[in-house]
C-alpha positions as CSV (number, residue, x, y, z in Angstrom):
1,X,0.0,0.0,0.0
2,X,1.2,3.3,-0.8
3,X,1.6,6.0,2.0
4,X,-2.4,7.7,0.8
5,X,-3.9,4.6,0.4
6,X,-2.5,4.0,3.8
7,X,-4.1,7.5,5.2
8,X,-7.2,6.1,3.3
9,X,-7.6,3.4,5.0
10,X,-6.9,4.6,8.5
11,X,-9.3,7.9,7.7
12,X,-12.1,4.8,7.0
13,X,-11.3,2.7,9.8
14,X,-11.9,5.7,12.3
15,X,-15.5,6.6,10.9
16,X,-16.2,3.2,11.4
17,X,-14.4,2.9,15.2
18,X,-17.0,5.4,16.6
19,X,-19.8,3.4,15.8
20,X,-19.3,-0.4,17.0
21,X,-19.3,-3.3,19.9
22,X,-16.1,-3.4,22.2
23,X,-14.9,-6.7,19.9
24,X,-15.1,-5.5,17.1
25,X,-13.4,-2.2,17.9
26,X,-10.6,-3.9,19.6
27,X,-9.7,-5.7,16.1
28,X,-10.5,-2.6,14.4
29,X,-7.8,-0.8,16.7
30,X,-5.3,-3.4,16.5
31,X,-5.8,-3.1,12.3
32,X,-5.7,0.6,12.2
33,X,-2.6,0.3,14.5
34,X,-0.4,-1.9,12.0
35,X,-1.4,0.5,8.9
36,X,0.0,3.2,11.5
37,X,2.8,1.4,12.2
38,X,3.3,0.6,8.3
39,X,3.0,4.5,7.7
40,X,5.5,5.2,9.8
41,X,3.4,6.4,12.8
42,X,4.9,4.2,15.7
43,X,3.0,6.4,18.3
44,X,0.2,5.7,16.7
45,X,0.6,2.4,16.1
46,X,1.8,1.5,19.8
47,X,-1.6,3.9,20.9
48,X,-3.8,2.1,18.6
49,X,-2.5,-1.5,20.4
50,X,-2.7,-0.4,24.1
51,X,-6.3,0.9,23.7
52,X,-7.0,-3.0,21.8
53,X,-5.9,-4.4,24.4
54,X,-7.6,-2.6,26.8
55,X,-10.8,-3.2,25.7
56,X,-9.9,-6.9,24.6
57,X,-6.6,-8.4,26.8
58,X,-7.0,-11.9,24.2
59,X,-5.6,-9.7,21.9
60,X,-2.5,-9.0,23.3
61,X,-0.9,-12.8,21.6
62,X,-1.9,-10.7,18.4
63,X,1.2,-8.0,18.8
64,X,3.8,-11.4,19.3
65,X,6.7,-8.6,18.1
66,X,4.1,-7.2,15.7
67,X,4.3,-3.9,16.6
68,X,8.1,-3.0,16.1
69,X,8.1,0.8,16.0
């Protein structure tokens, strides 16, 4: 993905993260944070995660180094 289809993506993952059950945000969250992380937002990225996690701690086996920033 290019760096605007990256923004793209992220812009449509948040309209959709303000409307949606706790689940489905956390994976939400955790996909928006590896398109930050791929865009070269590691705050972001490592922000996006922590909130995942917070709302869903099974996801924390999903980071497993993913999140190198």
């Amino acid at each position: 993905m290019t760096y605007t289809e990256l923004n793209t993506a992220i812009t449509a993952l948040e309209a959709t993260l303000n409307d949606t059950t706790k689940p489905l945000l956390a994976q939400l969250l955790m996909e928006r944070g590896e398109m930050k992380r791929r865009a070269h937002n590691p705050d972001g990225a490592l922000a996006d995660a922590r909130r995942a996690m917070e709302l869903d701690p099974s996801l924390a086996h999903s980071l497993n180094g993913e999140v190198k920033c």
